[in-house]
Jmol script that loads the backbone (N, CA, C; Angstrom):
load data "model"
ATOM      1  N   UNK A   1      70.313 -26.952  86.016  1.00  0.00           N
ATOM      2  CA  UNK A   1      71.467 -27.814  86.039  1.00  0.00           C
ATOM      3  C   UNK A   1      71.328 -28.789  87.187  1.00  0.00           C
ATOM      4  N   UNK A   2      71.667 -29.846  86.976  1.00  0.00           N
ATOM      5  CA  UNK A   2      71.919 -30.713  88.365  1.00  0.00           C
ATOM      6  C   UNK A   2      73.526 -30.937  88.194  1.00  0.00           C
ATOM      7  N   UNK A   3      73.829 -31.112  89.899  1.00  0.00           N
ATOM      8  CA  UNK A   3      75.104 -31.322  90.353  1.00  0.00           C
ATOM      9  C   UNK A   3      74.642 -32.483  91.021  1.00  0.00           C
ATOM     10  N   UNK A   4      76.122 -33.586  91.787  1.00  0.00           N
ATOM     11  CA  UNK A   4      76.336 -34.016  92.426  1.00  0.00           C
ATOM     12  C   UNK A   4      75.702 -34.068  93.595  1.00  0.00           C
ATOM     13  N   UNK A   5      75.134 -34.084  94.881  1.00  0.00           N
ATOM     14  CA  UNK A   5      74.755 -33.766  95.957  1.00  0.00           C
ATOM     15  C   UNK A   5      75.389 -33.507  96.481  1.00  0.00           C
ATOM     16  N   UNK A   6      76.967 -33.547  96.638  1.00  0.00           N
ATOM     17  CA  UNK A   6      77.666 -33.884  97.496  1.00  0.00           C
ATOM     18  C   UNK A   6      78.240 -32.245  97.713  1.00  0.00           C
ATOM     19  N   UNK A   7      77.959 -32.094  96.576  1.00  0.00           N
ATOM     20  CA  UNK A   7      78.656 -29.916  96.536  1.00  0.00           C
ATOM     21  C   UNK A   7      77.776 -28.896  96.514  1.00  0.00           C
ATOM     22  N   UNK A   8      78.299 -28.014  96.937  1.00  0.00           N
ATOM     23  CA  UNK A   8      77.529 -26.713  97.899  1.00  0.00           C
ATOM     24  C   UNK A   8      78.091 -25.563  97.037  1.00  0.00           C
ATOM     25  N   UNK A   9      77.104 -24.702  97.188  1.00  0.00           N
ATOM     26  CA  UNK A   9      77.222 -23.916  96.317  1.00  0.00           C
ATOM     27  C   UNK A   9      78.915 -22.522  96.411  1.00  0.00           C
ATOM     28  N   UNK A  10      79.620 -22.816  97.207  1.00  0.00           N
ATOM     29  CA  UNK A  10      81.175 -21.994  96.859  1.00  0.00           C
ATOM     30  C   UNK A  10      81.193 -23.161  95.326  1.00  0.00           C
ATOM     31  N   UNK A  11      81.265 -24.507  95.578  1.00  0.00           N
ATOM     32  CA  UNK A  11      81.906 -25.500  94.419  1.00  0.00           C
ATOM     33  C   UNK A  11      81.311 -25.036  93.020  1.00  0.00           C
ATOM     34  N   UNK A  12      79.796 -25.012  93.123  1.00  0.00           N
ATOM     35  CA  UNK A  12      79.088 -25.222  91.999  1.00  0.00           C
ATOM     36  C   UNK A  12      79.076 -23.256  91.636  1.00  0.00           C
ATOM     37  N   UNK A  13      79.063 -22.281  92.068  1.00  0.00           N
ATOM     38  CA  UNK A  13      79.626 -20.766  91.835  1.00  0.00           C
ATOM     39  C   UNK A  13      81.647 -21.155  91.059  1.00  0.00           C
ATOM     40  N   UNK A  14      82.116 -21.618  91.850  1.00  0.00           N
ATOM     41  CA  UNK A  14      83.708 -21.909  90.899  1.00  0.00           C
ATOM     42  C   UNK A  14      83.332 -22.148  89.430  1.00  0.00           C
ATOM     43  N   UNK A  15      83.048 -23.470  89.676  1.00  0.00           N
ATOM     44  CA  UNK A  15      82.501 -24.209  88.396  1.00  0.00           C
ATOM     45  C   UNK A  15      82.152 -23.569  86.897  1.00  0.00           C
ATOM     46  N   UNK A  16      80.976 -22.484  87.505  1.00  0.00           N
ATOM     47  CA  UNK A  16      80.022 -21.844  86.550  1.00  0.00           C
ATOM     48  C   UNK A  16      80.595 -20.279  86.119  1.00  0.00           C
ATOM     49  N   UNK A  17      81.827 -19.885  87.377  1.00  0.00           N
ATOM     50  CA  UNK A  17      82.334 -18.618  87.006  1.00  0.00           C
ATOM     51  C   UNK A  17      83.106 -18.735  85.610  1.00  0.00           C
ATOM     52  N   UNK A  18      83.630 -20.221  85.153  1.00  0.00           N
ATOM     53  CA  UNK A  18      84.436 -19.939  84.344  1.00  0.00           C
ATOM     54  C   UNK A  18      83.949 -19.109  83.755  1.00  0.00           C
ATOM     55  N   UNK A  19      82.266 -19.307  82.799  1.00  0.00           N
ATOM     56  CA  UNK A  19      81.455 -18.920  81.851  1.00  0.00           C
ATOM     57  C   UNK A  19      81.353 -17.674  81.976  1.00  0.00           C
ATOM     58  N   UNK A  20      81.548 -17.214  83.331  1.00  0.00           N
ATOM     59  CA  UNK A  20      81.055 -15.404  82.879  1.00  0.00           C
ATOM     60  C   UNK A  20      80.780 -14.955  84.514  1.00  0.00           C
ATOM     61  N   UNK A  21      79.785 -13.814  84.173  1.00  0.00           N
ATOM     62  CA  UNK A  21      79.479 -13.430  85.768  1.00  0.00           C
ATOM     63  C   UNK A  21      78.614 -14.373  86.412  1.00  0.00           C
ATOM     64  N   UNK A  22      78.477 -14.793  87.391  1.00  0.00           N
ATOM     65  CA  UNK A  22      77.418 -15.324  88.324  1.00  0.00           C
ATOM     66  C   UNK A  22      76.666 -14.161  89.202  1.00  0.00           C
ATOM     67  N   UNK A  23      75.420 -13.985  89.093  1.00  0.00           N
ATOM     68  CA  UNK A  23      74.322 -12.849  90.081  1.00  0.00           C
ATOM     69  C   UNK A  23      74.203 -13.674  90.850  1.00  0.00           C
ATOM     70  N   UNK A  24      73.308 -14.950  90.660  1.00  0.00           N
ATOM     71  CA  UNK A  24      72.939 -15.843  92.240  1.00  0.00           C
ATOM     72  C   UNK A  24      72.743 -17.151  91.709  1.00  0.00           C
ATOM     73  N   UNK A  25      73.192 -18.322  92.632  1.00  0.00           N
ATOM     74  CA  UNK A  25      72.983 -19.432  92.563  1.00  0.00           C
ATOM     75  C   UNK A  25      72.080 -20.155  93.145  1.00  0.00           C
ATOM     76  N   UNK A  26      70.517 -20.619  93.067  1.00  0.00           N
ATOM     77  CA  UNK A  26      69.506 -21.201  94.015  1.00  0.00           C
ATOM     78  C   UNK A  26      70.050 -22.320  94.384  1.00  0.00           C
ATOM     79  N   UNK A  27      70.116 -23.451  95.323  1.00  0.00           N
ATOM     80  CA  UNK A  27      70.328 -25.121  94.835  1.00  0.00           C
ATOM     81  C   UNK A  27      68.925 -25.218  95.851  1.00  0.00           C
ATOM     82  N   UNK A  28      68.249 -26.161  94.904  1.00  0.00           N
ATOM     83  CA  UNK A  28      67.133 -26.522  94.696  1.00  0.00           C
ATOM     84  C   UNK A  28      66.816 -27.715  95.729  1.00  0.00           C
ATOM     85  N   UNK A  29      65.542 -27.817  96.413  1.00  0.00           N
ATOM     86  CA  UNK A  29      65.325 -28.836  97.495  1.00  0.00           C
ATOM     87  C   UNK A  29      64.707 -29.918  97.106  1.00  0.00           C
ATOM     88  N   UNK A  30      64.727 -30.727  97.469  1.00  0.00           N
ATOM     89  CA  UNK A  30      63.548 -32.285  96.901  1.00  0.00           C
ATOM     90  C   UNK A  30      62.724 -31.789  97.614  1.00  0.00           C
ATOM     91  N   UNK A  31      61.337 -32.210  96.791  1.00  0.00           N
ATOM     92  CA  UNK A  31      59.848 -31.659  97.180  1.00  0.00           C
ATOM     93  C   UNK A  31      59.583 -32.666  98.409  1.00  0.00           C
ATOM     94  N   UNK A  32      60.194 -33.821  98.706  1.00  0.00           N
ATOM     95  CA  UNK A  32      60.218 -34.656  99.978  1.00  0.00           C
ATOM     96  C   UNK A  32      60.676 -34.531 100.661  1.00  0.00           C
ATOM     97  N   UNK A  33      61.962 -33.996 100.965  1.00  0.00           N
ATOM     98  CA  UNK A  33      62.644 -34.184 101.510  1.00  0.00           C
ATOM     99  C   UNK A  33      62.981 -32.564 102.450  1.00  0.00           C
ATOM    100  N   UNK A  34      63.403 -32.019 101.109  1.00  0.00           N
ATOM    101  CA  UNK A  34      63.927 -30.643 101.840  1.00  0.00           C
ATOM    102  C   UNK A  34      64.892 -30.496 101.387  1.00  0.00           C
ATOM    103  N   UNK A  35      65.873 -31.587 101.550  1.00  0.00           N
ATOM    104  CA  UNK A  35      67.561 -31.776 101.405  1.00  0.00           C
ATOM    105  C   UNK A  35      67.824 -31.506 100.410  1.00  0.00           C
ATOM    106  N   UNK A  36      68.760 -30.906  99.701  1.00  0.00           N
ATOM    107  CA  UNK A  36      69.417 -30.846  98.172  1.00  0.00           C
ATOM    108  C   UNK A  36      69.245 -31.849  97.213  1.00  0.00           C
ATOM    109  N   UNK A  37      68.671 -30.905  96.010  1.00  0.00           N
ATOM    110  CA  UNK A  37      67.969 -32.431  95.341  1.00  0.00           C
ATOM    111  C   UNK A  37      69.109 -32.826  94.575  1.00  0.00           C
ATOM    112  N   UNK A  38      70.070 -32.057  94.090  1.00  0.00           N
ATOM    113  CA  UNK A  38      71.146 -31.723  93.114  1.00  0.00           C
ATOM    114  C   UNK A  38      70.799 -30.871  92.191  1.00  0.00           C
ATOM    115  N   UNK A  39      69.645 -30.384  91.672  1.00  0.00           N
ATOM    116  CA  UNK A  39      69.419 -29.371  91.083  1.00  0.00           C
ATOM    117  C   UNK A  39      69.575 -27.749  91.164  1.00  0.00           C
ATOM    118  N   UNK A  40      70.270 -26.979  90.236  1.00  0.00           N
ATOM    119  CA  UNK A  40      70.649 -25.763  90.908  1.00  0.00           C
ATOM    120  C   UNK A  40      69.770 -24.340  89.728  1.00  0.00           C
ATOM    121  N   UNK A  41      69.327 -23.688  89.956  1.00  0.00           N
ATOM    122  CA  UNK A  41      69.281 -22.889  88.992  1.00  0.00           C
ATOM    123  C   UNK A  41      70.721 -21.878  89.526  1.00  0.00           C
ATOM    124  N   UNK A  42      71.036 -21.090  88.027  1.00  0.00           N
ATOM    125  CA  UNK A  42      72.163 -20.389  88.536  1.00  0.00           C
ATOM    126  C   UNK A  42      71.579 -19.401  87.192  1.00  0.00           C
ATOM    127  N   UNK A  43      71.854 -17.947  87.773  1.00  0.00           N
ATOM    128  CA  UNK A  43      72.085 -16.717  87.292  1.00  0.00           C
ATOM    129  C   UNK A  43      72.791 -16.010  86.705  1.00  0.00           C
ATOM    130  N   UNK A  44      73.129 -15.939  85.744  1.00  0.00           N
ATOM    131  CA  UNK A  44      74.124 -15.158  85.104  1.00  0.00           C
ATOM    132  C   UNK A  44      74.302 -13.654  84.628  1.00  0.00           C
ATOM    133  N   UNK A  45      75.215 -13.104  84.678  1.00  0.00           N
ATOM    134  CA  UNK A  45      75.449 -11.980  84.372  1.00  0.00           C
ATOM    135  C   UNK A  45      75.246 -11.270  82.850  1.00  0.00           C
ATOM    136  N   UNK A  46      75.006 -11.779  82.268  1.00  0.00           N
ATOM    137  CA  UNK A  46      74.502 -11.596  80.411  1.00  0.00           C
ATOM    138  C   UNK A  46      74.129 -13.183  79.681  1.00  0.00           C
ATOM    139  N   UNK A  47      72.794 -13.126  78.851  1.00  0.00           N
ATOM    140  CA  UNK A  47      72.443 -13.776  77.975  1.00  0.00           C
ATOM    141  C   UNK A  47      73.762 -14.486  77.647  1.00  0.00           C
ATOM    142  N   UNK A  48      74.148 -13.947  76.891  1.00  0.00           N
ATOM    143  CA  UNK A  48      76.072 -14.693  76.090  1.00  0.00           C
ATOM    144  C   UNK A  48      76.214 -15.520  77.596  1.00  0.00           C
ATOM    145  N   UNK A  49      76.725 -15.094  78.482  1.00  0.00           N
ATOM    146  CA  UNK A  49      77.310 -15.810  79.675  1.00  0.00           C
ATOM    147  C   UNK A  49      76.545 -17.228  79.920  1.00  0.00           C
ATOM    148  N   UNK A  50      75.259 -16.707  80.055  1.00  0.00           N
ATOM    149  CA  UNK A  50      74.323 -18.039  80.026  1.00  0.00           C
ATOM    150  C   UNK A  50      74.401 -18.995  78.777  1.00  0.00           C
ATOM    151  N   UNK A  51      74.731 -18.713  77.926  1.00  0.00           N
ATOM    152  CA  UNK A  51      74.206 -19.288  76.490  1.00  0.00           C
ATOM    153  C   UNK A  51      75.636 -20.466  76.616  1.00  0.00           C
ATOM    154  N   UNK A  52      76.714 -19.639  76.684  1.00  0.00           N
ATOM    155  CA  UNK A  52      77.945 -20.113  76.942  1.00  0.00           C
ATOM    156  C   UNK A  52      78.025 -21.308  77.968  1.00  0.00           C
ATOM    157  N   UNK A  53      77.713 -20.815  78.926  1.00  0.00           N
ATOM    158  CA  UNK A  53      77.609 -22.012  79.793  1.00  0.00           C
ATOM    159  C   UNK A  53      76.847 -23.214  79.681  1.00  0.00           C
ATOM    160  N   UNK A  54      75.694 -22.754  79.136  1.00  0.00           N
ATOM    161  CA  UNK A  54      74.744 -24.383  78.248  1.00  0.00           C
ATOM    162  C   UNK A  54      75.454 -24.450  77.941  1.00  0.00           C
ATOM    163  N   UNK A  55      75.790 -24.376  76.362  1.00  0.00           N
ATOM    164  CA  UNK A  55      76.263 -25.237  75.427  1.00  0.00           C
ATOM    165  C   UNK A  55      77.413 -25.818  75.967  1.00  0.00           C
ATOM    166  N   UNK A  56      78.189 -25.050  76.857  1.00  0.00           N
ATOM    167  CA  UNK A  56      79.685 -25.938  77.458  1.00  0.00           C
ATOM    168  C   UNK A  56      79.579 -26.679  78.637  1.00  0.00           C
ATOM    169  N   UNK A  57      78.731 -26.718  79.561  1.00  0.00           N
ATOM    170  CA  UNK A  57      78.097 -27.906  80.263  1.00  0.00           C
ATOM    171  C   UNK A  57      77.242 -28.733  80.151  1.00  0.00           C
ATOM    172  N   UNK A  58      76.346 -28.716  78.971  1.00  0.00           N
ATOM    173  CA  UNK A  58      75.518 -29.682  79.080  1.00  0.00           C
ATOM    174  C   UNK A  58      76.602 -31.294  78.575  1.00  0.00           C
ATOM    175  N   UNK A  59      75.839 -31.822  79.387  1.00  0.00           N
ATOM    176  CA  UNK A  59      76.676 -33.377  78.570  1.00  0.00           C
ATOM    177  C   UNK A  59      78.063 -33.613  79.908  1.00  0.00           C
ATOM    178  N   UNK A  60      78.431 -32.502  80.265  1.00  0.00           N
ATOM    179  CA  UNK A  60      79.737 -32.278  81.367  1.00  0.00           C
ATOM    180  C   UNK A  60      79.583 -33.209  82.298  1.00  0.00           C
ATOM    181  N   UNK A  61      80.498 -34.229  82.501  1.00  0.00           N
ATOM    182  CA  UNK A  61      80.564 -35.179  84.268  1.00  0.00           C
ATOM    183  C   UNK A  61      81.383 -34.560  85.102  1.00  0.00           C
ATOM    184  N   UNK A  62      80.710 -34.694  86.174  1.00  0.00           N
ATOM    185  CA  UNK A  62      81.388 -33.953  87.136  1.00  0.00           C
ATOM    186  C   UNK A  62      81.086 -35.192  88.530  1.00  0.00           C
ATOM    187  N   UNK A  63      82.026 -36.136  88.931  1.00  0.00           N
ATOM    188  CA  UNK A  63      82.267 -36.881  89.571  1.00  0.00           C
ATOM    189  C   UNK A  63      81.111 -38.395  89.144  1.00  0.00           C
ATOM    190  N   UNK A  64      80.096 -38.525  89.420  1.00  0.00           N
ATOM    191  CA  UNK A  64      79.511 -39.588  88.471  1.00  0.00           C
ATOM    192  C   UNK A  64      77.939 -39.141  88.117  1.00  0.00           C
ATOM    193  N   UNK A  65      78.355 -38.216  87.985  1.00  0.00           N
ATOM    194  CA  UNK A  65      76.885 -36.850  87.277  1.00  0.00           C
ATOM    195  C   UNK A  65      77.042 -35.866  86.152  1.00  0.00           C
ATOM    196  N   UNK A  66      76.461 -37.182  84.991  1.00  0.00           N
ATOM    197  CA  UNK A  66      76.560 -36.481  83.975  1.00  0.00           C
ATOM    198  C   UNK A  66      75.174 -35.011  83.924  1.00  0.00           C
ATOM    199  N   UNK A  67      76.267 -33.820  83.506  1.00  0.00           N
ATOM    200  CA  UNK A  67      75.312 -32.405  83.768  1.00  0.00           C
ATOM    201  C   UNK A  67      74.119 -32.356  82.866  1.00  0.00           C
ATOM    202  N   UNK A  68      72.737 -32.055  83.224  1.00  0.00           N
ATOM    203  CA  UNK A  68      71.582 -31.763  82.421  1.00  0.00           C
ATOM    204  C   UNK A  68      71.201 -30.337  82.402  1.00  0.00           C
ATOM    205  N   UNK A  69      71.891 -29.641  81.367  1.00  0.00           N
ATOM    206  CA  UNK A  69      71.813 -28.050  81.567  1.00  0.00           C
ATOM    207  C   UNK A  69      70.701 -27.526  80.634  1.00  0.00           C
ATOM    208  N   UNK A  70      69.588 -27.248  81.299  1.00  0.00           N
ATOM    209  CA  UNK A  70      68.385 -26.603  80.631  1.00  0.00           C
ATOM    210  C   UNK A  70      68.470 -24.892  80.931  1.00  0.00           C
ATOM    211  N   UNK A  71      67.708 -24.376  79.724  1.00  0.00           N
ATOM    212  CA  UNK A  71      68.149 -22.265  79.969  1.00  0.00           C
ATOM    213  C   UNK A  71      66.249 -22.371  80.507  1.00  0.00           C
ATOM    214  N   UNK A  72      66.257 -21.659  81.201  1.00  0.00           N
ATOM    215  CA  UNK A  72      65.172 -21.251  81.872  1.00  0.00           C
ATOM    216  C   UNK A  72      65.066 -19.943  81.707  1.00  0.00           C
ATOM    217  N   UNK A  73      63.906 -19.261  81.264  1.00  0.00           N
ATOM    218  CA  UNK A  73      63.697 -17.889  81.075  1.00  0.00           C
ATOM    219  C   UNK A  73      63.449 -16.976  82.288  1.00  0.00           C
ATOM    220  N   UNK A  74      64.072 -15.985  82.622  1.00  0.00           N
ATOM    221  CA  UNK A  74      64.002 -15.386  83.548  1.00  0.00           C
ATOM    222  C   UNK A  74      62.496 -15.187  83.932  1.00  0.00           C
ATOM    223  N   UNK A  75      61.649 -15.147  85.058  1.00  0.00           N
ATOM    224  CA  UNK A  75      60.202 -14.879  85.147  1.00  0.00           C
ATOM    225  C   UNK A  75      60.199 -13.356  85.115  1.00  0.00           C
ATOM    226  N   UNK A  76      59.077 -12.734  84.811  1.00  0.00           N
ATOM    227  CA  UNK A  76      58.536 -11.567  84.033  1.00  0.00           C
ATOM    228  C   UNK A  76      58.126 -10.991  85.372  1.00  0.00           C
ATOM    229  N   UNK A  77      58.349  -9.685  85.777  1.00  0.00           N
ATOM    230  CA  UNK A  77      57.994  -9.359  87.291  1.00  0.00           C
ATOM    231  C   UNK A  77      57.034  -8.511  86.771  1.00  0.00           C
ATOM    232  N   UNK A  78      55.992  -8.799  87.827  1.00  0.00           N
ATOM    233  CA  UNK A  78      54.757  -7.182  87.747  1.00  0.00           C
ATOM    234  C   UNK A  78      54.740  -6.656  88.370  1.00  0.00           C
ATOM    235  N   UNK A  79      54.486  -5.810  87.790  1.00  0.00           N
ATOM    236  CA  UNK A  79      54.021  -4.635  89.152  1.00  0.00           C
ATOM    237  C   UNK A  79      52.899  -3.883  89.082  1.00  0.00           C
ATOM    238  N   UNK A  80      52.077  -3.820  90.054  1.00  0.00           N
ATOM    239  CA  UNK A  80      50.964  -3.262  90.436  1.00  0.00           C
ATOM    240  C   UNK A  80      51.186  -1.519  90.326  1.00  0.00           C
ATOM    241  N   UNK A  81      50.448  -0.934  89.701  1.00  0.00           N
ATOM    242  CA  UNK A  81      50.278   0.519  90.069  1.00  0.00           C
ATOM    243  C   UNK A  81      49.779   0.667  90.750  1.00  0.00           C
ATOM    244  N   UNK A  82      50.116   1.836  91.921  1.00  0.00           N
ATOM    245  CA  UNK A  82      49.186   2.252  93.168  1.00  0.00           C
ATOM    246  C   UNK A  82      48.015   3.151  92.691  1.00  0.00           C
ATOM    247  N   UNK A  83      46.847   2.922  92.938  1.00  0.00           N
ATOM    248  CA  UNK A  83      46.369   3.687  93.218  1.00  0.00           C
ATOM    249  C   UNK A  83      46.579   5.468  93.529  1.00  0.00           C
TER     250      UNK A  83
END
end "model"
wireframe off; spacefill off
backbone 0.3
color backbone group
């Protein structure tokens, strides 16, 4: 998702609770900069919750930022067996 720059993540956690649970919200840095790029990944508490929230934010303005809500697949964790 991208937000605004201007909001920090209490704003952009409100926002996204409507949809369901929130686990964690990243907001994402410009690869130049450091600073908030406006991009956020955000976490949700069930598939449905996530699914919900695409379809009902994408397209969403939120001050003069229209929302680009892409679902990103959770990454696949490994794990090493010990020896």
């Amino acid at each position: 998702m991208n937000f605004p720059l201007g909001h920090q993540e209490p704003q952009i956690r409100k926002i996204c609770e409507v949809f369901g649970k929130v686990i964690n919200i990243e907001l994402l840095p410009d690869s130049n900069t450091g600073y908030f790029s406006g991009n956020v990944n955000v976490d949700f508490g069930s598939e449905i919750d996530a699914k919900r929230a695409q379809s009902s934010m994408m397209g969403f303005k939120i001050e003069d930022c229209v929302l680009d809500v892409k679902r990103v697949a959770p990454s696949e964790v490994q794990t090493n067996a010990a020896d």
